[in-house]
N, C-alpha and C positions, 0 to 999 in steps of 0.2 A: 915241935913234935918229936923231935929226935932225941932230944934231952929226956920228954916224957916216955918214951920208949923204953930209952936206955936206963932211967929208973924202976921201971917197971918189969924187967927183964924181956922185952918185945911181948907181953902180953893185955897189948893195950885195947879195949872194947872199942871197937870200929865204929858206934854211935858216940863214944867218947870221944874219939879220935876226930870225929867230923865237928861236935860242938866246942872244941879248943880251934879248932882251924874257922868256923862261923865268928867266933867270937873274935880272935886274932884280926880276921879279912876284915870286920866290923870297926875296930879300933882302928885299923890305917884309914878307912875310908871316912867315918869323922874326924880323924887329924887331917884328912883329906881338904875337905866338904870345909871345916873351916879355917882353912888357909888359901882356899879361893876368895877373890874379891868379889861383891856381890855384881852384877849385869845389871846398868842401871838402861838396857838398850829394851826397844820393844817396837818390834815389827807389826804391822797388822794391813790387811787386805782395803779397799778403799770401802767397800761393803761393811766388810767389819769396823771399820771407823767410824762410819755414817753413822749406824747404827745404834754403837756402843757410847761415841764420844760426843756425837751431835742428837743423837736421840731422832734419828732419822727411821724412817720405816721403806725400806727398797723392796717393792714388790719381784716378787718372781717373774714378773711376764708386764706389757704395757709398755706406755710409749718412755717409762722413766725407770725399766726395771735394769737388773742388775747388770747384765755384758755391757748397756748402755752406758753404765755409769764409769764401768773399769777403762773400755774402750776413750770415754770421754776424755778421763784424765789422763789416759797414755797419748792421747791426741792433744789437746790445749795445753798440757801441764807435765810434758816429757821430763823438766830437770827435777821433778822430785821424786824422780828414782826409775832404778831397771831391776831390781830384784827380785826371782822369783823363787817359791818354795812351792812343793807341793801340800796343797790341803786339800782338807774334805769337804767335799761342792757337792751338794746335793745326793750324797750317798756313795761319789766317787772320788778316789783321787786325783785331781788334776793340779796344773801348774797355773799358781796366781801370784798377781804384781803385789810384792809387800813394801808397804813404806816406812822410814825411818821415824816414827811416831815419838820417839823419845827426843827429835829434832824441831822444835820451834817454829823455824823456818818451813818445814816439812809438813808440820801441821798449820799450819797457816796457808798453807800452798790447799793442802786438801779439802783446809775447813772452806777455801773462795771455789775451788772447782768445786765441790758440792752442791754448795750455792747457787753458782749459776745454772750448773746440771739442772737443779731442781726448779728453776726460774727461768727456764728457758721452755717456750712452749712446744719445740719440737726438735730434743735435742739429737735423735738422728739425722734428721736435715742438716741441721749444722755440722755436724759429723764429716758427713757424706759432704757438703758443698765445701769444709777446711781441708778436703784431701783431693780436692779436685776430682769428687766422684768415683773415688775408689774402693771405698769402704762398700 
């Protein structure tokens, strides 16, 4: 911009002056964009797994809806993960367990607790009796 300036005798049109700097900002960030490596990583909530990967349908409410199912896996199936991000839960933001979904293991872990979640006929009970009644 200073070169264009200084050709210009400093009277350079200030919408001109903004689409050479759009344009500039625009080329470093695709030299950018593609000299990152792509993220073959993908995280998802056990709800959003069910769902999406198992073609599961987790009601909102009932003996098999959704705290049920989260709670389940963080109970019987603690090593496939602690991470949590905030997403949007029913219109608000809250903090939910994401699993390492781009992990084998990790989906294999979630596709059996689902599983059982869903084949288990009362899976608060069990819950509640693997925690010694605490839950």
């Amino acid at each position: 911009m200073k070169t264009l300036a200084e050709l210009t005798g400093g009277r350079l049109n200030p919408y001109i002056e903004q689409q050479f700097k759009d344009y500039a900002g625009n080329l470093l960030a695709e030299h950018n964009r593609k000299m990152l490596a792509p993220s073959e990583e993908r995280w998802l909530g056990v709800v959003n797994f069910a769902q999406s990967e198992l073609g599961r349908k987790v009601p909102i409410s009932g003996s098999h809806y959704r705290g049920h199912l989260g709670t389940w896996v963080r109970t019987f199936y603690p090593q496939l993960g602690d991470r949590q991000e905030d997403r949007l839960v029913n219109g608000t933001q809250q903090p939910v367990y994401v699993y390492a979904c781009h992990d084998p293991a990790v989906v294999a872990g979630l596709t059996k607790a689902i599983e059982e979640f869903f084949a288990h006929p009362s899976p608060a009970a069990a819950r509640t009796q693997a925690s010694g009644g605490i839950l």
